[in-house]
C-alpha positions as CSV (number, residue, x, y, z in Angstrom):
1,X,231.6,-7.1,161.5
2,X,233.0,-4.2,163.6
3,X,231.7,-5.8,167.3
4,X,233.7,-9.4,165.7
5,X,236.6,-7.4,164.6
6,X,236.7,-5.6,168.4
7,X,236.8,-9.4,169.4
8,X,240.1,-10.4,166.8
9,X,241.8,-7.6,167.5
10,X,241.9,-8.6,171.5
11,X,242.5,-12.5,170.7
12,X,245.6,-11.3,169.0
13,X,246.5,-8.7,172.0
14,X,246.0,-5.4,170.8
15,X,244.1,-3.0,173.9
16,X,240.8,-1.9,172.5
17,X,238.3,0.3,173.7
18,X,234.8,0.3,172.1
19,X,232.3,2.6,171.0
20,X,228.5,2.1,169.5
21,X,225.5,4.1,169.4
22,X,223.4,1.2,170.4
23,X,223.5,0.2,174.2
24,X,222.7,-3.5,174.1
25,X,226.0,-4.1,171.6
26,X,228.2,-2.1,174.2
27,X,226.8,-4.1,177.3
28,X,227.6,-7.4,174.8
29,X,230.9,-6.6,174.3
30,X,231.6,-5.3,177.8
31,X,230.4,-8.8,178.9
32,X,233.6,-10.1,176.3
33,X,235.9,-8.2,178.3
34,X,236.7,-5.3,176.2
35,X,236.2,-1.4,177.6
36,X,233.9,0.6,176.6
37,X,233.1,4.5,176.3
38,X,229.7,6.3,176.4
39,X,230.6,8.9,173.5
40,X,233.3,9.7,170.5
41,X,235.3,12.3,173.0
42,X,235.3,10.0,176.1
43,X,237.0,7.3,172.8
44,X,239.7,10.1,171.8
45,X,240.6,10.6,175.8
46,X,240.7,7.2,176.6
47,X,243.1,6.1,174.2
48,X,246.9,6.4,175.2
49,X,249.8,8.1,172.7
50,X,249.5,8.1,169.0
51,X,245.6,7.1,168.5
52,X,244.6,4.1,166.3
53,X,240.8,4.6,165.9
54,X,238.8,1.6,163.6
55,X,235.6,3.2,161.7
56,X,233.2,0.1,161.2
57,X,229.8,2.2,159.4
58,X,228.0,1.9,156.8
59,X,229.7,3.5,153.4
60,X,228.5,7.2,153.3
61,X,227.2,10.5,155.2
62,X,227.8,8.1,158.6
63,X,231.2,8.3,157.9
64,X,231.7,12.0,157.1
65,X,229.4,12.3,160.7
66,X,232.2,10.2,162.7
67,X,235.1,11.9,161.6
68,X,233.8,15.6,161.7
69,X,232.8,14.4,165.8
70,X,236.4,13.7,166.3
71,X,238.7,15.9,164.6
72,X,238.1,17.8,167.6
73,X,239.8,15.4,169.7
74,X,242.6,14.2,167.3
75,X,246.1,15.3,167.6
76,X,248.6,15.4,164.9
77,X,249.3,11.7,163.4
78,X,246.8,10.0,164.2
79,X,245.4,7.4,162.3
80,X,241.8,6.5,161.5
81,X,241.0,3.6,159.8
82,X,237.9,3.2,157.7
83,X,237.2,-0.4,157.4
84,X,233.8,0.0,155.4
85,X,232.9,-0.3,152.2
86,X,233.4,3.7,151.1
87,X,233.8,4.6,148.0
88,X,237.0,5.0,146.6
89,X,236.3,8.7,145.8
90,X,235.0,9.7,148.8
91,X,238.2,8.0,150.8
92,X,240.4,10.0,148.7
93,X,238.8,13.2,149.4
94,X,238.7,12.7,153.1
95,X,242.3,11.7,152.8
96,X,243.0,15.1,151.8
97,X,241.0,17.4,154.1
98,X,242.4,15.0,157.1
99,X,246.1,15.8,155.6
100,X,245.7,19.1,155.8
101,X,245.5,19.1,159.7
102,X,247.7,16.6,160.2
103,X,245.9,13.1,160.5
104,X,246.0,9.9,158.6
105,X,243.7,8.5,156.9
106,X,243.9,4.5,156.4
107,X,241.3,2.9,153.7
108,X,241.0,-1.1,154.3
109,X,238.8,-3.0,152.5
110,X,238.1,-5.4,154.7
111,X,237.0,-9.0,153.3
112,X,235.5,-12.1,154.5
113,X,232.2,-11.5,156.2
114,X,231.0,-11.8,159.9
115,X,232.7,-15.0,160.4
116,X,235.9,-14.0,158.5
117,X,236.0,-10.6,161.1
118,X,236.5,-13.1,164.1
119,X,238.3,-16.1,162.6
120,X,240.3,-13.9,160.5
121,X,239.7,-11.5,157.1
122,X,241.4,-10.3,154.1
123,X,242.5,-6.8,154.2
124,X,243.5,-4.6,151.5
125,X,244.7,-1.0,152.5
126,X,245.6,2.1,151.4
127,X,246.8,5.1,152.7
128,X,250.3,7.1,154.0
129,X,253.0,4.2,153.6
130,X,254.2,5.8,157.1
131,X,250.9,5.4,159.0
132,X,250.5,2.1,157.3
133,X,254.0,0.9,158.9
134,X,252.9,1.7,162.3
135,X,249.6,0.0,161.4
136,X,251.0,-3.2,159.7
137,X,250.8,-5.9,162.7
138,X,247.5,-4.8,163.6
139,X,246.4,-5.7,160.2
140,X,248.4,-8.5,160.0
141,X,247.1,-9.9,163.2
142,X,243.5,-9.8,162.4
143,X,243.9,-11.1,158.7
144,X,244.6,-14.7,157.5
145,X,247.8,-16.0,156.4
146,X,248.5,-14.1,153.6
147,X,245.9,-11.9,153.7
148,X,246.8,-8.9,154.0
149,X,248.4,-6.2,151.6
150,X,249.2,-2.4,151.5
151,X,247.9,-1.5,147.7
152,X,249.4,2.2,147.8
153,X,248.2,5.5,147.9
154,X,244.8,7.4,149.2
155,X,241.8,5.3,148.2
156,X,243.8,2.4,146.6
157,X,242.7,-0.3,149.9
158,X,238.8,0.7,148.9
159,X,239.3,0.4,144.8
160,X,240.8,-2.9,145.0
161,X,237.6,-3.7,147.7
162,X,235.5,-2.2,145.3
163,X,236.5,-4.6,142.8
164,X,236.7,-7.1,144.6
165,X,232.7,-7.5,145.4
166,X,232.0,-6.4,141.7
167,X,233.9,-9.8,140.8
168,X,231.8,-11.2,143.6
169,X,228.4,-10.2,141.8
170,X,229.4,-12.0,138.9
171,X,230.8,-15.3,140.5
172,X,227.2,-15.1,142.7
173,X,225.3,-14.5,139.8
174,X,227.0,-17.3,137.8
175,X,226.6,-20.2,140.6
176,X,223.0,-18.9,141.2
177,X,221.8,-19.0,137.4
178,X,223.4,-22.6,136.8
179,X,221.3,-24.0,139.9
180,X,218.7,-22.3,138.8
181,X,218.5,-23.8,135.6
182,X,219.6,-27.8,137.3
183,X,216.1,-26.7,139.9
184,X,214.0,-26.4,136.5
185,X,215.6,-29.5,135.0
186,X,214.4,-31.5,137.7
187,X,212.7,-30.8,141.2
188,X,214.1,-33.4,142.7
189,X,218.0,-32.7,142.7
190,X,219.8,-32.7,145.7
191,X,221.5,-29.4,145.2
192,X,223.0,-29.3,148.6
193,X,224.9,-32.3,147.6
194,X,225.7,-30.9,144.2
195,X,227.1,-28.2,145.8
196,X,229.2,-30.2,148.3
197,X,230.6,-32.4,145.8
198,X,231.3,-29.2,143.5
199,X,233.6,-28.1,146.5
200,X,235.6,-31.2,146.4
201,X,238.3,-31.2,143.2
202,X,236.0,-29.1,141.0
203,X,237.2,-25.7,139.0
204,X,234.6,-24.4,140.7
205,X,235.2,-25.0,144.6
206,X,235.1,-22.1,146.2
207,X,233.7,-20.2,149.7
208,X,230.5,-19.2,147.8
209,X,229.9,-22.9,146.6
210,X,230.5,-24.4,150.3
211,X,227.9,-20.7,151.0
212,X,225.5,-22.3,148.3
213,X,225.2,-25.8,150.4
214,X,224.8,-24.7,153.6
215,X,221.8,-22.3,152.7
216,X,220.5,-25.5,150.3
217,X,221.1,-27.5,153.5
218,X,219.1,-25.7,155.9
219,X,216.3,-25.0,152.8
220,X,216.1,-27.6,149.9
221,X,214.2,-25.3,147.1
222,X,215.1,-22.3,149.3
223,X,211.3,-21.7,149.6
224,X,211.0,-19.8,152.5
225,X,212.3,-16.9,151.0
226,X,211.6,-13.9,148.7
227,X,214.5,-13.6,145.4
228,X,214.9,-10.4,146.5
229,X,218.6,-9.6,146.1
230,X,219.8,-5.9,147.3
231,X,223.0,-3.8,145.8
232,X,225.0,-2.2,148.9
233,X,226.7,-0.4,146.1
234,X,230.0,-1.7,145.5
235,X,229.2,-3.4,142.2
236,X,227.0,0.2,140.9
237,X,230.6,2.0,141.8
238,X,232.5,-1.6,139.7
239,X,230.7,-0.6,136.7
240,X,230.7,3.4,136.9
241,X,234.5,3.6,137.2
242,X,234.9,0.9,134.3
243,X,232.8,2.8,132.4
244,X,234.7,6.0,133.5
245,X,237.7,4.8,132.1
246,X,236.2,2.5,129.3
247,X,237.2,-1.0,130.5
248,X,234.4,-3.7,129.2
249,X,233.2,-5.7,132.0
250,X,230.4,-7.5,131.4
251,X,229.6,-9.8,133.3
252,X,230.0,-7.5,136.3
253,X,227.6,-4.9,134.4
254,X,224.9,-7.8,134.1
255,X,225.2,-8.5,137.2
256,X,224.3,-5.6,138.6
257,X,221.3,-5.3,136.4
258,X,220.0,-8.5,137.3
259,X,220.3,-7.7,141.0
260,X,217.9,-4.8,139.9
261,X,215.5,-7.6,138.6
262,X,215.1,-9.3,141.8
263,X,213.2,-6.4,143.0
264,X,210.5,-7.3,140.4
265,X,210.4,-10.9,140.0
266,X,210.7,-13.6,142.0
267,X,213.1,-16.4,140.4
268,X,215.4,-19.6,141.9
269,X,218.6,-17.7,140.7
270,X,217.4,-14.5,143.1
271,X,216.4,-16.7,146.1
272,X,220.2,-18.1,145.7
273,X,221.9,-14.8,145.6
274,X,220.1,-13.1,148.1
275,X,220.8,-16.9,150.4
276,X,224.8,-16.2,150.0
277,X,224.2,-12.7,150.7
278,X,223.2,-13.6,154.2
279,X,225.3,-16.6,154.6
280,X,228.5,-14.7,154.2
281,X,227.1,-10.8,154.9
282,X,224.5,-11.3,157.5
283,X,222.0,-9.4,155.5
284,X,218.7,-9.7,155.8
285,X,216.8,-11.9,153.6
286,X,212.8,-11.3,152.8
287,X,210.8,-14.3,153.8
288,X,207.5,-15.3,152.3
């Protein structure tokens, strides 16, 4: 997502320079025209004025690594975004120790998978209403048509993200147990096209159902792979804050649990989740 979010950001003309700790990505997106920098300090120098710096990592100590390399080359105001899935507490808490010497700290929960970060995502941000001003058309830009919004304070652009892929577990989890039961029913279905006329007038059309044929389409019992369906964490964090704050949810809950199950058994409904995963996400999926 991060090396097709370097590329929107230069379709829509903002000046990026580009860092990686893998060598073959930087040569890749040297080759699309877009400069690059052999380490975190030679990133802080080589950015003019008030610095605008995108974190793409994965959620966690990666993140806490990255910014504790820069703050010795940050100067007072500048922003950092962290467009990853962190959780909401640990964005809040970084929020404040940045604060403290003078640097903003931007959360976006950024939406819409590897093709959605080059064709255009959904963004939800939180964060210093200040730094978010000077940071609104570059959000703007990258996002679709009304797909963008500034949630509020600290932590609020990663809770609504959170959220957001807890509902996600349960809409996944809903289209992949009603296939699975129309696969036992009979063999035979064309699910693909069950999917693709589901998409056309139906309650149900959605991105995950036009997902659900194209990995049908490409796999017609999806027997090439393992119903082995991995948590990234989001929906764990969903149902720890719910419970936290004794909200019911669920579906979300169940979810999560049966995620858990895929690691045990192999079933049609786990073969279909862990299909949208990589259609949308990119992750890997386990073949036979």
């Amino acid at each position: 997502m991060g090396y097709n979010l370097a590329l929107n950001f230069k379709r829509n003309g903002h000046a990026v320079v580009a860092y990686d700790t893998s060598k073959a990505a930087m040569e890749r997106i040297q080759a699309e025209g877009i400069a690059t920098v052999s380490s975190i300090a030679e990133l802080a120098e080589k950015l003019p004025g008030r610095r605008v710096i995108w974190i793409m990592v994965p959620a966690g100590n990666t993140v806490d690594i990255i910014i504790n390399n820069l703050n010795d080359y940050l100067h007072k105001d500048d922003i950092l975004i962290d467009g990853g899935n962190s959780n909401f507490k640990d964005t809040q808490r970084r929020g404040r120790d940045l604060e403290k010497i003078g640097i903003h700290l931007l959360d976006c929960g950024t939406s819409g998978g590897v093709t959605g970060a080059l064709q255009g995502v959904c963004t939800m941000i939180g964060g210093s209403p200040e730094a978010y001003q000077y940071c609104e058309s570059l959000f703007t830009s990258i996002s679709v048509p009304d797909g963008s919004l500034y949630c509020g304070k600290s932590g609020c652009g990663h809770f609504v993200k959170m959220v957001h892929n807890g509902i996600e577990y349960g809409m996944m989890q809903a289209i992949a147990e009603g296939f699975e039961v129309m696969n036992k029913f009979n063999p035979d279905f064309d699910l693909a096209a069950i999917a693709k006329v589901w998409n056309h007038g139906s309650v149900v059309r959605s991105w995950l159902m036009e997902l659900s044929q194209h990995a049908l389409e490409k796999d017609k019992n999806l027997g090439s792979i393992k119903g082995v369906a991995h948590s990234s964490g989001e929906g764990k964090w969903t149902v720890e804050t719910a419970l936290e704050m004794g909200v019911p949810i669920p579906v979300i809950t169940m979810s999560l649990l049966m995620r858990y199950r895929t690691q045990n058994e192999d079933t049609f409904s786990g073969k279909l989740v862990a299909a949208l995963r990589n259609e949308f996400g990119g992750h890997a999926v386990e073949k036979k």
